[in-house]
N, CA, C and O atoms as a MOPAC input file, in Angstrom:
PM7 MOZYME 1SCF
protein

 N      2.70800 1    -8.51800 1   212.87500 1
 C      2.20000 1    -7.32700 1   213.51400 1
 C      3.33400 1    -6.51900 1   214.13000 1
 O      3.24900 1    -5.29400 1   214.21500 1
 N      4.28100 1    -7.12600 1   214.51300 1
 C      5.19800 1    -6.91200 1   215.36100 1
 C      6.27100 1    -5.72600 1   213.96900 1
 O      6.91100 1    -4.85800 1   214.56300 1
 N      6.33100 1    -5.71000 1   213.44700 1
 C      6.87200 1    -4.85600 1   212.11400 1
 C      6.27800 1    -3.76600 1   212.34200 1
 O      6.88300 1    -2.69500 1   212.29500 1
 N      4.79000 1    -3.87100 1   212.67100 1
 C      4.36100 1    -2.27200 1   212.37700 1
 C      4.48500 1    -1.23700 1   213.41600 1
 O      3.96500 1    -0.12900 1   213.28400 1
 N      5.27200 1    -1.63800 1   214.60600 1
 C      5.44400 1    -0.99500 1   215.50300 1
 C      6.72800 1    -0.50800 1   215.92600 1
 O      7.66800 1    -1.26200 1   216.17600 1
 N      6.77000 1     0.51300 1   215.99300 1
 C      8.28900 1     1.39800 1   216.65000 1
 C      9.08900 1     0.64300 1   217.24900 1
 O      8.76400 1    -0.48500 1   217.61800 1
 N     10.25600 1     1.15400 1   217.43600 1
 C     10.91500 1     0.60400 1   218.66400 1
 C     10.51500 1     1.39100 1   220.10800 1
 O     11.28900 1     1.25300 1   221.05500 1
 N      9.52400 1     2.06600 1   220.23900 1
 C      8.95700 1     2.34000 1   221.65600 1
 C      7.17800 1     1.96700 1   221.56400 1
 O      6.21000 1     2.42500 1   222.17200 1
 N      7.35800 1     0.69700 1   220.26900 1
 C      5.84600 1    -0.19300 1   220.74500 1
 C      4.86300 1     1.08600 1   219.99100 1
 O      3.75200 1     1.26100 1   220.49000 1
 N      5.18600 1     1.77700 1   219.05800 1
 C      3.96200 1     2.72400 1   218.42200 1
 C      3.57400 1     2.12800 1   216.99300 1
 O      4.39800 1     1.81100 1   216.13500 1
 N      2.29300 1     2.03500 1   216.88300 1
 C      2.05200 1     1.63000 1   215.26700 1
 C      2.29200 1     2.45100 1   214.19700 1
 O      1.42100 1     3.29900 1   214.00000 1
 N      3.07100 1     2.44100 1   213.57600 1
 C      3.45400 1     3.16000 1   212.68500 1
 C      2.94400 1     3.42300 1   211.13100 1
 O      3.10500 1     4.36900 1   210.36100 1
 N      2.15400 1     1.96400 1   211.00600 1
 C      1.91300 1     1.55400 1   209.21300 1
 C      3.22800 1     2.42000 1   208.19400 1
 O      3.27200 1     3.46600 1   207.54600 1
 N      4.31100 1     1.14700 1   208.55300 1
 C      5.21000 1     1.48800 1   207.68600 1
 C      5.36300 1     1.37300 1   206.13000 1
 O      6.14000 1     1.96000 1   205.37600 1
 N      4.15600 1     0.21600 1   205.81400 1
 C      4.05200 1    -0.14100 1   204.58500 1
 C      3.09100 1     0.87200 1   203.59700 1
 O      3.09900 1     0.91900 1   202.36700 1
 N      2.21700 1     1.70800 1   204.60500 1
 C      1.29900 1     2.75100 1   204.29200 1
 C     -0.00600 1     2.22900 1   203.76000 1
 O     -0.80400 1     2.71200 1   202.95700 1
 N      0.00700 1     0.96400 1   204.52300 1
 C     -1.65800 1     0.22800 1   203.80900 1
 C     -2.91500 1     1.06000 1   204.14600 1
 O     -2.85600 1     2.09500 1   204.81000 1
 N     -3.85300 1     0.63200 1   203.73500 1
 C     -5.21200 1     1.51500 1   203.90500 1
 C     -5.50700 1     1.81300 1   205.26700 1
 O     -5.50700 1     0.73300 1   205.85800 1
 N     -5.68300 1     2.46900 1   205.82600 1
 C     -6.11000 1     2.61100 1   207.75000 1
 C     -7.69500 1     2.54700 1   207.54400 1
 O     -8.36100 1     3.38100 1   206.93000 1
 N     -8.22800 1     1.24800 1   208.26000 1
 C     -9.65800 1     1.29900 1   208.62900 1
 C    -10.05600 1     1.04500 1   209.75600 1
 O    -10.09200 1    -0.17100 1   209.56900 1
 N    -10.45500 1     1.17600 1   210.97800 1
 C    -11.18800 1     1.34000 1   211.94400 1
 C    -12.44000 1     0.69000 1   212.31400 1
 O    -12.90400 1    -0.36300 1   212.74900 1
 N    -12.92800 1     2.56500 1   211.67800 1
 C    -14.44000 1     2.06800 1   211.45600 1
 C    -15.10700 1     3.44700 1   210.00600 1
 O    -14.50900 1     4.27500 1   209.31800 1
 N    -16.22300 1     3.13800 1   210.10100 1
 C    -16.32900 1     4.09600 1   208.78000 1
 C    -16.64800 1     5.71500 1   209.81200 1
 O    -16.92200 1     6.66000 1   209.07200 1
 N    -16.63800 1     5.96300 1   210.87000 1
 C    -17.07900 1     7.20700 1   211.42900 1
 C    -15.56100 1     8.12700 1   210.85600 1
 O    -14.56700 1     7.52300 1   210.45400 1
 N    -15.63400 1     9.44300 1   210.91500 1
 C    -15.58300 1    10.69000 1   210.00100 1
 C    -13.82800 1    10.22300 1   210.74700 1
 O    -13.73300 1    10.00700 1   211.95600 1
 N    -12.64100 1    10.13600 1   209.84800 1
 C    -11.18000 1    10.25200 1   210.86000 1
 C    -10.44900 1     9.03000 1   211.21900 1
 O     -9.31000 1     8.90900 1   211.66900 1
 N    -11.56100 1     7.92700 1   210.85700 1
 C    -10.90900 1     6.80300 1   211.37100 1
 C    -11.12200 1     5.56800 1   210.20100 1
 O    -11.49500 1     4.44300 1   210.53200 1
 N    -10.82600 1     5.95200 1   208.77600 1
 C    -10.71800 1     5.20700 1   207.59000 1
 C     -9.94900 1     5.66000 1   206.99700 1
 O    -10.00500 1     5.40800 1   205.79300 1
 N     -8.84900 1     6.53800 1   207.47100 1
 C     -7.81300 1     6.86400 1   206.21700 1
 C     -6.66500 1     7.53700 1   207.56300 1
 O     -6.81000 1     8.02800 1   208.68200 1
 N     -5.80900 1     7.28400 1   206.87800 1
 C     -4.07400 1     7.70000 1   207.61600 1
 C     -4.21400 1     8.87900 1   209.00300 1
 O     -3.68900 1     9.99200 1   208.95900 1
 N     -4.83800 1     8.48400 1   209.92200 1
 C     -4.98300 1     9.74000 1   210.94000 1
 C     -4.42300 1     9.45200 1   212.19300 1
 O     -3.86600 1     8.39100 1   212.47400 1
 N     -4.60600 1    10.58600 1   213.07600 1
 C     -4.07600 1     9.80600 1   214.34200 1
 C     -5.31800 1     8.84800 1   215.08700 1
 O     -5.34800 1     7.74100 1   215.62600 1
 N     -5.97400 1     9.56200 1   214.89500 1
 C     -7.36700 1     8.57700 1   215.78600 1
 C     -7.20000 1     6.99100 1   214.79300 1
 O     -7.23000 1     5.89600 1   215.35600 1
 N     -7.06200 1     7.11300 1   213.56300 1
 C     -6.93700 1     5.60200 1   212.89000 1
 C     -5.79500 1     4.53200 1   213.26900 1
 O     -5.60200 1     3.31800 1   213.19800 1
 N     -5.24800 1     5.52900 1   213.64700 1
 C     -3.70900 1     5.55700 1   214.35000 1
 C     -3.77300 1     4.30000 1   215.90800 1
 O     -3.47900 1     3.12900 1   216.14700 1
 N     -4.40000 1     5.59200 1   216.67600 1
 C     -4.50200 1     4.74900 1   217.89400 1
 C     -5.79500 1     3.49200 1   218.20700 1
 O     -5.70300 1     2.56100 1   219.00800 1
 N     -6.92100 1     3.80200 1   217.34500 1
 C     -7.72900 1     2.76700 1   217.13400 1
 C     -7.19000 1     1.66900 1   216.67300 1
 O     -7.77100 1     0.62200 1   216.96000 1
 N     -6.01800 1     1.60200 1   215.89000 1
 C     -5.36100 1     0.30600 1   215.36400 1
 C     -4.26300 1    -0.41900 1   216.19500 1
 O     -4.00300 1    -1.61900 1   216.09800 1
 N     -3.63800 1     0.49500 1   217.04900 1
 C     -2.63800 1     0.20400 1   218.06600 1
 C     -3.64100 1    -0.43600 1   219.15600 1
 O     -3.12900 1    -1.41900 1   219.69400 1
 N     -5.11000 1    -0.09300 1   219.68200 1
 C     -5.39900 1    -0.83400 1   220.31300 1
 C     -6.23400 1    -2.08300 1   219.84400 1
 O     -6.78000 1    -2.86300 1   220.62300 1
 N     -6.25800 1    -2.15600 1   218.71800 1
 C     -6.80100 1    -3.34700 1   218.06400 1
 C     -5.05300 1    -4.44400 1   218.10600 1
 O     -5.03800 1    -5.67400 1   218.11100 1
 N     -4.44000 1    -4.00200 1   218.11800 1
 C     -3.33100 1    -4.66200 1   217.74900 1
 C     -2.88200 1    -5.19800 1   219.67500 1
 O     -2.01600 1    -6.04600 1   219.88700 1
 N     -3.72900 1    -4.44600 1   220.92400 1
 C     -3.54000 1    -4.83100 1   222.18800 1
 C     -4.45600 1    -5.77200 1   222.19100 1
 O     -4.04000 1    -6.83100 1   222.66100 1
 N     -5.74300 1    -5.78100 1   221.77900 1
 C     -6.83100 1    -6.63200 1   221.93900 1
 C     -6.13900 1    -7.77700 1   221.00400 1
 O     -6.80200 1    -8.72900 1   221.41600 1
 N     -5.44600 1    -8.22500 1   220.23400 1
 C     -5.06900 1    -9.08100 1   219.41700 1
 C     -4.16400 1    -9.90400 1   220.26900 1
 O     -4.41500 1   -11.00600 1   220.75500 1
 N     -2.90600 1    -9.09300 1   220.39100 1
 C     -2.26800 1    -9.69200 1   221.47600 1
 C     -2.62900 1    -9.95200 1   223.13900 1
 O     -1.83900 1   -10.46400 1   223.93100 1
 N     -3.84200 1    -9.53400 1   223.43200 1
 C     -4.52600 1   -10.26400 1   224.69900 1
 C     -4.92300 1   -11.68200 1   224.37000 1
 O     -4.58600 1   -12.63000 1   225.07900 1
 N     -5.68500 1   -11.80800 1   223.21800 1
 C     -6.16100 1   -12.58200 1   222.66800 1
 C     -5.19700 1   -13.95400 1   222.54400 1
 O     -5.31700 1   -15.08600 1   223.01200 1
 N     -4.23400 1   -13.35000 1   221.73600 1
 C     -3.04500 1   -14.73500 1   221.40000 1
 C     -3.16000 1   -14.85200 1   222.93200 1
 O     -3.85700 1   -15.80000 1   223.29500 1
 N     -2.62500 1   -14.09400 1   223.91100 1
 C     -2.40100 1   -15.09300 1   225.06500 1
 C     -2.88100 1   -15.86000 1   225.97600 1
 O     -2.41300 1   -16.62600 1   226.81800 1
 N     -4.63600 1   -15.26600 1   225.42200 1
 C     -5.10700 1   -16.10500 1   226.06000 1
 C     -5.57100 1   -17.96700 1   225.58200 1
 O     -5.74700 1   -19.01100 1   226.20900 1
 N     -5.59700 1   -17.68600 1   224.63900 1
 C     -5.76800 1   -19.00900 1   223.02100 1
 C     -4.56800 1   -19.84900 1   223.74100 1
 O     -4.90300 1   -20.95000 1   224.17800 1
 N     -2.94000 1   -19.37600 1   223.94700 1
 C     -1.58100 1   -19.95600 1   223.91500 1
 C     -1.53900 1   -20.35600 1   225.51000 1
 O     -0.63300 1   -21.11000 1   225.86400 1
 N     -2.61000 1   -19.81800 1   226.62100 1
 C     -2.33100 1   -20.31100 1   228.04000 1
 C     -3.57100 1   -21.65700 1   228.04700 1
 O     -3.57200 1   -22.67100 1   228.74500 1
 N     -4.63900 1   -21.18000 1   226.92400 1
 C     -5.65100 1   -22.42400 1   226.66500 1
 C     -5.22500 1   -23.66400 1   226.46600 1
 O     -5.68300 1   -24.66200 1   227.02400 1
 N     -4.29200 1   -23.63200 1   225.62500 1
 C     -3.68600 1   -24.68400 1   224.44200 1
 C     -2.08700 1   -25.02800 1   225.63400 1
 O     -1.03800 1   -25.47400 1   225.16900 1
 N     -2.23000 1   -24.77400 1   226.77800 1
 C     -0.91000 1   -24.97500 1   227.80500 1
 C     -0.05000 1   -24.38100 1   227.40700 1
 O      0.88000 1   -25.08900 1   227.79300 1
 N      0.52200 1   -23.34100 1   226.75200 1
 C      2.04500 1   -22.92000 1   226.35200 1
 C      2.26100 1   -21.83900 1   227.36700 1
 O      2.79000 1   -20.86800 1   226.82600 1
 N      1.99300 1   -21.61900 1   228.92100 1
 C      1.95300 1   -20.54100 1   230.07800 1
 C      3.41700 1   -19.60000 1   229.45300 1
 O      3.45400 1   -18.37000 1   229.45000 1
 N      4.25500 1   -20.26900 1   229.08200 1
 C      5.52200 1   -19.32600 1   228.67200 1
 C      5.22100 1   -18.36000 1   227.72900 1
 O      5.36800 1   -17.15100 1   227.90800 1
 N      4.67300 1   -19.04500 1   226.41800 1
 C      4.73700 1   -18.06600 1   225.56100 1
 C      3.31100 1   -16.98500 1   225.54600 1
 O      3.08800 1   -16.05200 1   224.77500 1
 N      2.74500 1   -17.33200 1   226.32000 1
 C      1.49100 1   -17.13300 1   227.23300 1
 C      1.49000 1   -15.48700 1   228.06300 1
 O      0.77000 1   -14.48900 1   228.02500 1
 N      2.25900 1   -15.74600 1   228.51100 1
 C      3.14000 1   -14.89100 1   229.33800 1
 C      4.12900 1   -13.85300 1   228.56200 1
 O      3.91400 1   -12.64100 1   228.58900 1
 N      4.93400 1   -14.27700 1   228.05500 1
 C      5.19900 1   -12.86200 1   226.46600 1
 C      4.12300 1   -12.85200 1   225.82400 1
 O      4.43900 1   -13.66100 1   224.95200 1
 N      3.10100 1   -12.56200 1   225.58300 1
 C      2.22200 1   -12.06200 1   224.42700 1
 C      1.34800 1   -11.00700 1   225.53100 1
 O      1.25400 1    -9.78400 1   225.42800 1
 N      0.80200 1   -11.81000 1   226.50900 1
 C      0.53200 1   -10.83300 1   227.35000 1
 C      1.17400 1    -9.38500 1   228.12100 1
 O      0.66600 1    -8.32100 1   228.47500 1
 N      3.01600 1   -10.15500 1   228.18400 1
 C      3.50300 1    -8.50100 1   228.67700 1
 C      3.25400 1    -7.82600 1   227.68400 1
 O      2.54800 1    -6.81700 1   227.68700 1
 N      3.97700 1    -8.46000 1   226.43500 1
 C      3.92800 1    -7.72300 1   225.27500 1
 C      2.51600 1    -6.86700 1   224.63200 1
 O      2.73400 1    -5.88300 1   223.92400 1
 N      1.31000 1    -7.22300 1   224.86800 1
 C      0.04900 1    -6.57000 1   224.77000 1
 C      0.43100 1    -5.22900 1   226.31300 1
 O      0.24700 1    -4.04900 1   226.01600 1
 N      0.74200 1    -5.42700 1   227.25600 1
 C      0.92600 1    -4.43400 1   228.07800 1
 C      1.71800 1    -3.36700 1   228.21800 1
 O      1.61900 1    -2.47200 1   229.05700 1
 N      2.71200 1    -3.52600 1   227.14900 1
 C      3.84900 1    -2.97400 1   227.04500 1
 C      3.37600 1    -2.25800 1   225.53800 1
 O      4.02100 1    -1.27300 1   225.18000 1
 N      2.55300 1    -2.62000 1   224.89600 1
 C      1.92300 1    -1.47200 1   223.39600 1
 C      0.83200 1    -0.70100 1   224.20300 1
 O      0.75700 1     0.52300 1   224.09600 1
 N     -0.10700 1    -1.48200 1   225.09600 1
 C     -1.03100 1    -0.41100 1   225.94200 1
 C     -0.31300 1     0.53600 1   226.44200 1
 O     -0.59700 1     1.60000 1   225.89300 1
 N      0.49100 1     0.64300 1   227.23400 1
 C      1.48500 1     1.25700 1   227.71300 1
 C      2.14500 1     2.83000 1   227.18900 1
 O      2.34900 1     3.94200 1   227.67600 1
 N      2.33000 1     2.07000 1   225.80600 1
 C      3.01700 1     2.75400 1   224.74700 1
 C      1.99600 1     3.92800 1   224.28300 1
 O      2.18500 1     5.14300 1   224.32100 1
 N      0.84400 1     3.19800 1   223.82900 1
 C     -0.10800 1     4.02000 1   223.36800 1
 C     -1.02100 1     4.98800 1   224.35300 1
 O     -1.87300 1     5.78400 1   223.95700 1
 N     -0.72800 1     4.79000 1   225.43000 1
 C     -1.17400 1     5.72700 1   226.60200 1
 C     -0.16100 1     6.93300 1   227.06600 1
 O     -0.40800 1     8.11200 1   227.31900 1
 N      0.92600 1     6.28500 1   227.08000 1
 C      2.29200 1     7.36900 1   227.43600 1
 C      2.18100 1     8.27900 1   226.20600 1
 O      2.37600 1     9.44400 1   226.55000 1
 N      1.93000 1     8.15500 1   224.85800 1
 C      1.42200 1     9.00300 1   224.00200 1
 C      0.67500 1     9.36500 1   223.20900 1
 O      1.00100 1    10.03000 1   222.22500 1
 N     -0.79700 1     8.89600 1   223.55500 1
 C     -2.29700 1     9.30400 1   223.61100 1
 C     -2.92800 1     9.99000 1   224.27600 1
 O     -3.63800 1    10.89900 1   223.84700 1
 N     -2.77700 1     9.66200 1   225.53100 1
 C     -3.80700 1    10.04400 1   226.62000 1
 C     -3.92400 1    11.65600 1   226.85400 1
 O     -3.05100 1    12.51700 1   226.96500 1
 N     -5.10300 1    11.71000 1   226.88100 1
 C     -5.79200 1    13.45800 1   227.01800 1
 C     -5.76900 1    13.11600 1   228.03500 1
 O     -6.24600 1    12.04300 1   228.40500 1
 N     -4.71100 1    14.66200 1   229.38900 1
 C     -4.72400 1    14.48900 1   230.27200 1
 C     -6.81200 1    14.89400 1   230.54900 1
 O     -7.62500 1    14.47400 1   231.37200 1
 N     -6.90100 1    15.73300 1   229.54600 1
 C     -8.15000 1    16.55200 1   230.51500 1
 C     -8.96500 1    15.44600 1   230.68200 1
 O     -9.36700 1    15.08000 1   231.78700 1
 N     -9.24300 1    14.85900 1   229.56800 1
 C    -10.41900 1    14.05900 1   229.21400 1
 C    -10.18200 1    12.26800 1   230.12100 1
 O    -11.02000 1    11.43100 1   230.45600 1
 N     -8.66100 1    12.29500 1   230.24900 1
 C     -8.02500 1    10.73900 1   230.75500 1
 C     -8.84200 1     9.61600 1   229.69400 1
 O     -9.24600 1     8.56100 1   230.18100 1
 N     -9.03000 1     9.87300 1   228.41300 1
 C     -8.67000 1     8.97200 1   227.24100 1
 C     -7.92800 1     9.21500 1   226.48500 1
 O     -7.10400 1    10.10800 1   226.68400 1
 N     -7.97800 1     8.28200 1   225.00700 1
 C     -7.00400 1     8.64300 1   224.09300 1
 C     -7.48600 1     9.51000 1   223.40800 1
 O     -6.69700 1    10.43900 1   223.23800 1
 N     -8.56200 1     9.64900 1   222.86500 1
 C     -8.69700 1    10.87300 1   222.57200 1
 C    -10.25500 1    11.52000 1   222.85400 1
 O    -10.85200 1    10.86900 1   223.71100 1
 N    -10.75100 1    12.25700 1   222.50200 1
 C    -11.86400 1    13.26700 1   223.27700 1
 C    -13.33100 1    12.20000 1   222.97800 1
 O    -14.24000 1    11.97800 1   223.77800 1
 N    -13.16200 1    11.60000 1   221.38900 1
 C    -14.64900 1    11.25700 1   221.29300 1
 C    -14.25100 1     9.40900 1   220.84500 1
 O    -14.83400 1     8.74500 1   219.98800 1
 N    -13.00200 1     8.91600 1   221.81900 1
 C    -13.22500 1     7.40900 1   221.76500 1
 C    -13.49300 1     7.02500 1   223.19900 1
 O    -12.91600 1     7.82400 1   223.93600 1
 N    -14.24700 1     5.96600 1   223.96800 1
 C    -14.56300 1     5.09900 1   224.64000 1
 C    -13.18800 1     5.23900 1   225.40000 1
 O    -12.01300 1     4.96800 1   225.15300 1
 N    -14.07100 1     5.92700 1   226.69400 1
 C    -12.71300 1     5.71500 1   227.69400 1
 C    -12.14800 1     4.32400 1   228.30900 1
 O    -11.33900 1     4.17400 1   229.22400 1
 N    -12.69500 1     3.53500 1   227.67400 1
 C    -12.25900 1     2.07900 1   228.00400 1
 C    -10.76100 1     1.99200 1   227.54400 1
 O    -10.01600 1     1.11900 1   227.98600 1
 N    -10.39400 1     2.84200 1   226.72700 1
 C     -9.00200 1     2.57700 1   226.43300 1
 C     -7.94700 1     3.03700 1   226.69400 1
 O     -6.90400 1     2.98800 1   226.04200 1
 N     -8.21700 1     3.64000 1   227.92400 1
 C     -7.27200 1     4.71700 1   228.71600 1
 C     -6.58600 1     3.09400 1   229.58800 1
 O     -5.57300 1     3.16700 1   230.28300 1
 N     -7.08800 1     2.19900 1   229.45000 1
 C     -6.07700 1     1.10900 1   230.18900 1
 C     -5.86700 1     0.19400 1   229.04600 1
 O     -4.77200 1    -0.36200 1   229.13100 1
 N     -6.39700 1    -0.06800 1   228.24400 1
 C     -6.60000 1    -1.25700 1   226.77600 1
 C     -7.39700 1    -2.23400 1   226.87900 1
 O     -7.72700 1    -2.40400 1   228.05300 1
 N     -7.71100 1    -2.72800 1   226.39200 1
 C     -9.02700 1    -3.75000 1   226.28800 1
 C     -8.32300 1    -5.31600 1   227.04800 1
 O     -7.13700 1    -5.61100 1   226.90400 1
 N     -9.15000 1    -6.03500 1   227.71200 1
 C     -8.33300 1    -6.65500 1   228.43000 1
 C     -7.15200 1    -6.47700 1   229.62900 1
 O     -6.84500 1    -7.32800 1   230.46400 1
 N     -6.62500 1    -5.22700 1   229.48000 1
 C     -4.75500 1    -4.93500 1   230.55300 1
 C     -5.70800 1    -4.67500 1   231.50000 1
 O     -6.73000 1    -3.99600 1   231.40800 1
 N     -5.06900 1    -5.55200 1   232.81400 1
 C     -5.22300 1    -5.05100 1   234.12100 1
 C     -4.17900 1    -4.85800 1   234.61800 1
 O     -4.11500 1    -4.41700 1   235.76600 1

């Protein structure tokens, strides 16, 4: 996963694979909304590993997966976020103006 992202933590799809989401109108083919829907699928992923890796006792590597999920939220907010609206964009779930899981 870690490939498909910038060096300032942005998903890029460098390989240019299919972008799917979901099937609503913008977010099944190369867009920005497919864009940032996948960058935060890729935060919810890495919440996930860390929480599986603090289950299974590994608190270290536990602990990088989690900054590292905070540090792509991060990323994708410093250049997503509609100031007007304070999401990423006008018609996604403002739940992701922090990322799924980041406190």
């Amino acid at each position: 996963m870690d490939a498909n992202l910038d060096s300032s933590n942005i998903f890029t799809n460098p390989k240019h694979a299919w972008m799917f989401v979901d099937w609503s109108p913008g977010m099944s083919t190369y867009t920005k909304d497919a864009r940032i829907g996948t960058q935060m699928q890729y935060v919810r992923a890495y919440v996930a590993g860390s929480k599986l890796l603090a289950e299974l006792g590994d608190a270290a590597t536990s602990a990088k997966f989690a900054a590292h999920a905070k540090r792509v939220a991060d990323a994708a907010i410093a250049s997503y976020k509609n100031p007007k609206t304070q999401t990423l964009r006008e018609h996604l779930a403002s739940q992701y103006t922090r990322g799924p899981g980041i406190g």
